[in-house]
C-alpha positions in Angstrom: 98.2 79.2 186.5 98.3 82.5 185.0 95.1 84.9 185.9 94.2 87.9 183.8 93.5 89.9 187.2 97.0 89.7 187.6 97.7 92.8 185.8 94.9 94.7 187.6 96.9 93.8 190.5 99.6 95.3 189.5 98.0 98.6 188.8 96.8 98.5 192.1 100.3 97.8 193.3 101.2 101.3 191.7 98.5 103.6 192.5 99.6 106.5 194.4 96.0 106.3 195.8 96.1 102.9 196.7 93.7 101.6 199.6 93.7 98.1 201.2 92.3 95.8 198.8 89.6 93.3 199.0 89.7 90.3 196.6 85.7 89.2 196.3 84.9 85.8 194.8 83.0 82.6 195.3 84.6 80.1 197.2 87.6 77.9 195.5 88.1 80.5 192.3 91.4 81.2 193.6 92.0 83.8 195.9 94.7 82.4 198.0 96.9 81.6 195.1 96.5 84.6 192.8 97.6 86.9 196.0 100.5 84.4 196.8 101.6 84.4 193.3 100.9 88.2 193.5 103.1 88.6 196.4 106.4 87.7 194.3 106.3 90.8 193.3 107.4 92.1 196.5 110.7 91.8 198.6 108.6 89.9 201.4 105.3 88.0 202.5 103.0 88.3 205.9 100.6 85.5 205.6 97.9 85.8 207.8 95.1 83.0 207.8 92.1 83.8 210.4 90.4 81.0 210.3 93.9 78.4 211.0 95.5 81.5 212.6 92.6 82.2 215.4 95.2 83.5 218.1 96.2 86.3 215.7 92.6 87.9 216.2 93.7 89.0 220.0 96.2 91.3 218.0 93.0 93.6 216.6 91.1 93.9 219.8 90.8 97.6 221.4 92.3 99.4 219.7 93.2 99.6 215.8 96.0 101.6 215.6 98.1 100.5 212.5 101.3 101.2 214.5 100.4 99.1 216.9 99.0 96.4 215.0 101.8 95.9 212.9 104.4 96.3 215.4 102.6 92.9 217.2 102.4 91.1 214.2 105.8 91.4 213.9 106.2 90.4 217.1 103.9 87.6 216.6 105.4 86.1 213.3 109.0 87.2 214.5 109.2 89.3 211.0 109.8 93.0 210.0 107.4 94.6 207.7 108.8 97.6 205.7 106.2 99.5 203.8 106.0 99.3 200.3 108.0 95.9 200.4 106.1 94.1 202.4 102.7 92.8 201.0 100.4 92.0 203.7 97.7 89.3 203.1 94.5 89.2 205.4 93.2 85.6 204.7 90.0 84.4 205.7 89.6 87.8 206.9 86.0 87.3 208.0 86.6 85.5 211.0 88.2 88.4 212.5 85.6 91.8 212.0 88.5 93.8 213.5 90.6 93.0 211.7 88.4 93.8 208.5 87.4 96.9 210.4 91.0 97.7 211.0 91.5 98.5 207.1 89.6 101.8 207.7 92.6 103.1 210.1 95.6 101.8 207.7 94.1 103.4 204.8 93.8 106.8 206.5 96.7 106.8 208.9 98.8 104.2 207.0 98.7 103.9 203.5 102.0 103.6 202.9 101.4 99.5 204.2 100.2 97.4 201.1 97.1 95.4 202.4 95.3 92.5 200.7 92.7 90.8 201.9 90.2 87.7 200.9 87.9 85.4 202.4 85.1 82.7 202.1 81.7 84.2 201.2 82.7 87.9 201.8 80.0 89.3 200.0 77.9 87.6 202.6 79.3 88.7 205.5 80.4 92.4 204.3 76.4 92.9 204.3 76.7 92.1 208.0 79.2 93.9 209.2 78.5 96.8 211.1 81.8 98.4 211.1 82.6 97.9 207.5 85.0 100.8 206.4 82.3 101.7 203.7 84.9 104.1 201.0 88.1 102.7 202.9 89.2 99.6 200.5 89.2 98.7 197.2 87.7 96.0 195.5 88.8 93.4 192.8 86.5 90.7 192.0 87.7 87.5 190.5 85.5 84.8 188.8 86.0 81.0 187.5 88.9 81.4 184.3 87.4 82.4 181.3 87.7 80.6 178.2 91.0 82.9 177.2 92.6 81.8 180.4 91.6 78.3 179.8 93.4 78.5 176.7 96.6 79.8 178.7 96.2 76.6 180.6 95.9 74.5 177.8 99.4 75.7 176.3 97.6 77.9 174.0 98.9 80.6 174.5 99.2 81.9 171.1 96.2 81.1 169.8 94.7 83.6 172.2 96.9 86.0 171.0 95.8 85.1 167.5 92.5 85.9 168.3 92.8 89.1 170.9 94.5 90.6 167.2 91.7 90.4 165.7 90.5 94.0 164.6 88.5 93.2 161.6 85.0 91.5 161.3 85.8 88.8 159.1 86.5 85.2 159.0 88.6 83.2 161.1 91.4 80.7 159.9 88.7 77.6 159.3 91.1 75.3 160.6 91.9 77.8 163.6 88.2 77.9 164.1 87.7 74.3 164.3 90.1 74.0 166.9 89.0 76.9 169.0 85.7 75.0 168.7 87.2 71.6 170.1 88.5 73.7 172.8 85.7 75.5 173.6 83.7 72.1 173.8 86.4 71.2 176.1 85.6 73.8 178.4 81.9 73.6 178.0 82.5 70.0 179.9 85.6 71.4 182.4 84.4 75.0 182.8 86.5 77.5 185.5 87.0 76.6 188.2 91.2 76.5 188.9 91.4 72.9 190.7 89.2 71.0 187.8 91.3 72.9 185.1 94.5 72.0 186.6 93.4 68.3 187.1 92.2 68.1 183.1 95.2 70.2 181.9 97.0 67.1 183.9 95.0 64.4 183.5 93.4 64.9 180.4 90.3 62.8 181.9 87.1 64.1 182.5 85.9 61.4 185.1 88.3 63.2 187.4 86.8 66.9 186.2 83.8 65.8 187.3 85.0 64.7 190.9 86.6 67.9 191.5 83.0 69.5 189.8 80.9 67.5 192.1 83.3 68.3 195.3 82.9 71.6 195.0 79.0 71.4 194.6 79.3 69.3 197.6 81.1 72.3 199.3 78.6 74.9 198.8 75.9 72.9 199.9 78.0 72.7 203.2 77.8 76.4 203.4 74.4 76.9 203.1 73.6 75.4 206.2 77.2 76.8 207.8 76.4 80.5 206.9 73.2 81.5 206.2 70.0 82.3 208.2 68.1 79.4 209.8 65.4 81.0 208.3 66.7 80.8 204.6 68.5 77.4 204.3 66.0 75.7 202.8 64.7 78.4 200.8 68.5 78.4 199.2 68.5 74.8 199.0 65.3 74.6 197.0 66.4 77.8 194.7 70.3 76.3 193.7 68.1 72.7 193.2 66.1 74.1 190.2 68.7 76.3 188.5 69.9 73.8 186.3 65.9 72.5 185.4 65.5 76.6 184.9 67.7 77.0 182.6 66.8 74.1 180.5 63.6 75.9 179.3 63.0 77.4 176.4 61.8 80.4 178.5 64.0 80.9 181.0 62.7 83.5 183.4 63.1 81.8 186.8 59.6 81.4 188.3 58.7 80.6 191.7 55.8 78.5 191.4 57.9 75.2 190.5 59.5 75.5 193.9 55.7 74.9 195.3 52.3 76.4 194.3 52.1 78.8 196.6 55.8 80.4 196.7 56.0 84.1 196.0 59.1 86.2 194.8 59.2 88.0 198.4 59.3 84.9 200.2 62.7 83.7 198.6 64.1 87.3 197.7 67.1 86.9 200.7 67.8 83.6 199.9 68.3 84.6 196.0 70.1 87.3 197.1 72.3 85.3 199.2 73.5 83.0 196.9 74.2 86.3 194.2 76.5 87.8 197.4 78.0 84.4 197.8 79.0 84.2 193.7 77.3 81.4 193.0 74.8 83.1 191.0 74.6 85.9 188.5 71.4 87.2 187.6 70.2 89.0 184.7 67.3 91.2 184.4 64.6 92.0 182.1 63.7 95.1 179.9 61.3 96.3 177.6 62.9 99.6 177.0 66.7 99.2 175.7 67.7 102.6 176.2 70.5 104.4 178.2 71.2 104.3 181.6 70.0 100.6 181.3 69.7 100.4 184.8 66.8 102.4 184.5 64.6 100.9 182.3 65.0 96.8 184.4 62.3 95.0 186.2 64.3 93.8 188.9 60.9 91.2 189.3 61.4 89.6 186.3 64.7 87.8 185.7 67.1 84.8 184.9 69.6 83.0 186.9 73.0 81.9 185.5 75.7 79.6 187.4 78.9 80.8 188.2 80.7 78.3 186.0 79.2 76.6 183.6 81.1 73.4 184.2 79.8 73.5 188.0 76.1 73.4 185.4 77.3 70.9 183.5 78.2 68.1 186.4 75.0 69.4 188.3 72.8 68.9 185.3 74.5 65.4 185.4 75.0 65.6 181.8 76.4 62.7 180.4 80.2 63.3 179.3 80.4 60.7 176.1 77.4 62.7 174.9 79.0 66.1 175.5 81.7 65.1 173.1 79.8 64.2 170.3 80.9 66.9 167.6 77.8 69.8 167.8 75.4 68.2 170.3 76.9 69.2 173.1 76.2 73.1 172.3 72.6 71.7 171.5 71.9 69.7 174.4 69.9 71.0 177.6 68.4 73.6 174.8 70.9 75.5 174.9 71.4 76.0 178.3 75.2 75.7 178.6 76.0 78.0 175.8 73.7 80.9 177.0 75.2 80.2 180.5 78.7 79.9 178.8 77.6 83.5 177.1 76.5 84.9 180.5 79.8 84.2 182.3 82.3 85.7 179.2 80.2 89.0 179.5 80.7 89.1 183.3 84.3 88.7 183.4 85.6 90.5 180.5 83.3 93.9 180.0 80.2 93.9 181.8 79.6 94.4 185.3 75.9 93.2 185.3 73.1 91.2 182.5 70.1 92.4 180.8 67.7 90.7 178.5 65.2 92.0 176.7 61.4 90.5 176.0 58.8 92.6 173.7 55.4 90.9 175.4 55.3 86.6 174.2 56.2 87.4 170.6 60.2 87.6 171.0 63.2 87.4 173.5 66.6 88.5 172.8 69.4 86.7 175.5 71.3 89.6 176.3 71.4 93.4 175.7 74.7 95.3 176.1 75.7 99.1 177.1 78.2 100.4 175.7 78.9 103.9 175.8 75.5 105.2 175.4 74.4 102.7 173.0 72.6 99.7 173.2 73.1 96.4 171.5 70.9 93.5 171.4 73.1 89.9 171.0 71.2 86.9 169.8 72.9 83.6 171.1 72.3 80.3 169.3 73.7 76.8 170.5 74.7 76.1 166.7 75.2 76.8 163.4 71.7 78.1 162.5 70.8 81.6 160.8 67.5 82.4 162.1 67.4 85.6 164.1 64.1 86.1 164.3 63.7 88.5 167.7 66.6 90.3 166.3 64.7 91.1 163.8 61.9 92.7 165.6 64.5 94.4 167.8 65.2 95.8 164.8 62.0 96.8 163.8 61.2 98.7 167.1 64.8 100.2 167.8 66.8 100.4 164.7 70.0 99.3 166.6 73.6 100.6 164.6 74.6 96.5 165.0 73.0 93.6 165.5 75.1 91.2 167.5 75.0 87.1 167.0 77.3 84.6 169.1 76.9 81.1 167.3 79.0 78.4 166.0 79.8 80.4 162.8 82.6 82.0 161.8 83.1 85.3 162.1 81.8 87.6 159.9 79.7 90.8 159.6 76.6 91.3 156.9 75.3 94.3 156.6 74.3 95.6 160.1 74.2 91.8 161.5 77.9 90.7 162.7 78.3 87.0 163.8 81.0 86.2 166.5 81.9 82.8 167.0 81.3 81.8 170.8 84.8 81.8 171.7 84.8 85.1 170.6 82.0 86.7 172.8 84.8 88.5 175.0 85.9 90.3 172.4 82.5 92.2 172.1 85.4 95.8 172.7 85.0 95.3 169.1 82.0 96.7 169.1 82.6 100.1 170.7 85.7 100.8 168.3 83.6 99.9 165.0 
């Protein structure tokens, strides 16, 4: 299954000033196989799995001298690793601290050793770890496959290259545009996550999607209660129950009080910000100000919650699949909730490394706001077809914005200072900085 961070590996793979590398991500989006795949491109492979492998953690104790640790792991696995040829892979690497500690010491005394390393719920544990080589590694962060790389999957291989050509806002092929929208439903009900698309791209059956969906959600659950606090289990538990419900409102600013009467933001700030370190949740904050640095202007108090995936959404939500087919209504449904999530992830994965919305008091909301350079731009997202942009309007009014930016079920098209991207489109929004 081909993975966009691919390439990004491969940069890393050349960089003079290359440090050990951390692969970040939520549980079962891939890790394992992207750095096996990743490891053809090397003469050899040192596999090491922490959490099957325990025995290989006696290797890191005392001390964390790189010569010595790689001279016993070749004595361990009965192996020689040659710098440079030799991709070393640190699996479940947070069941061994050491050994996580360890990458400090081979990227200032051993660089020339290529060093990869993933694990379940890092993000989680990294905030733990007191001997974290903080400025020692670098990071890559890899999501659920985004609707380019579902096309990939699908065999569609060129259609994506039809579309990443695109340099001009005007409209699609109508009978390319159809299809990308049959598609895109298609993903709307299978979403990213690399085990459900590989059993649809199979199968072709969305029963067994939903299986996959449902074992994965089963999974997490798992690890609430595995990894976090005592204190915050059921705080997590009650949060990742009423995402879905959250998200099917027409406002949907998460809000405490539906967990109980009484609950306050503070109480449940670790446990939201647990399940944002795990990957299971983006979040996207509120502004009043669109103005650059963005950063500066958010109330980190007031915010949404996306899922990771929006198929994981879907099968939580239990939306029924023979509805979800039905031509339009399944970009309707849940009010919209699986498009703006749908919207939410494509911004994540392609150009933006965090979300902002922006509300102007009760009188209008615009779903996300975008930095890019040192320009802002408001985007409007609408489940279907209509032409109503009513808060980018009043964006308009109060900011006077160089574009106003739509993702719909339209085609593509741009009139006057409004342009309309088709929601299969929304990760080519780098159209936008080059207009």
């Amino acid at each position: 299954m081909k993975r966009d961070i691919y390439q990004q590996l491969m940069v890393w793979k050349r960089d003079r000033y290359r440090k050990p590398l951390i692969l970040m991500g939520a549980r079962q989006v891939g890790k394992t196989y992207i750095l096996s795949a990743f490891a053809n491109e090397y003469q050899d492979e040192l596999y090491v799995n922490f959490e099957s492998m325990p025995e290989v953690a006696a290797i890191f104790e005392g001390n964390l001298d790189p010569t010595k640790i790689v001279s016993l792991l070749e004595a361990q696995f009965g192996v020689a690793i040659w710098p440079g040829k030799t991709l070393i892979i640190f699996d479940e690497i947070q069941e061994c601290p050491n050994a996580l500690n360890s990458l400090k010491y081979f990227c200032e005394q051993a660089n020339e050793y290529h060093i990869v390393s993933a694990g379940s719920l890092l993000g989680v544990k990294l905030k733990r770890s007191k001997g974290f080589p903080v400025g020692k590694v670098d990071f890559l962060h890899l999501k659920p496959l985004s609707f380019f790389e579902f096309l990939d999957a699908m065999g569609e291989e060129k259609l994506r290259l039809a579309f990443e050509g695109i340099d001009k806002e005007e409209p699609i092929n109508e009978a390319l545009h159809n299809k990308a929208i049959d598609l895109l439903r298609q993903y709307f009900i299978v979403g990213g996550m690399p085990e459900a698309v590989q059993i649809y791209v199979n199968e072709k059956n969305f029963e067994q999607v939903r299986k996959v969906q449902q074992a994965i959600l089963d999974a997490y659950v798992l690890d609430f209660a595995k990894h976090a606090r005592p204190t915050d289990v059921m705080k997590i538990m009650a949060i990742w129950e009423l995402i879905h419900t959250q998200l099917a409102k027409e406002n949907k600013k998460f809000i405490f009080s539906v967990i109980s009467k009484s609950a306050r933001a503070r109480e449940y700030d670790s446990a939201i910000q647990w399940l944002v370190d795990a990957g299971m949740i983006y979040k996207s904050f509120n502004i009043s100000t669109p103005k650059s640095p963005i950063d500066s202007y958010a109330d980190k108090n007031i915010f949404k919650i996306y899922m990771l995936d929006v198929g994981l959404l879907g099968c939580m939500s239990r939306l029924p699949i023979n509805a979800m087919l039905q031509q339009h209504k399944l970009f309707m449904e849940f009010k919209g909730a699986l498009t703006e999530n749908f919207v939410a992830q494509e911004l994540l994965v392609n150009k933006f490394d965090k979300l902002y919305y922006w509300t102007s008091g009760g009188s209008a909301e615009v779903d996300f706001v975008l930095p890019v350079d040192l320009n802002v731009y408001p985007l409007e997202v609408r489940a279907g077809t209509t032409a109503r942009k009513k808060s980018l309007l009043v964006y308009a009014e109060k900011y006077h914005p160089e574009l106003l930016l739509r993702a719909t079920l339209m085609n593509l098209k741009q009139d006057g200072n409004v342009c309309n991207y088709p929601l299969y489109l929304v990760s080519c929004f780098s159209l936008v900085s080059e207009s």
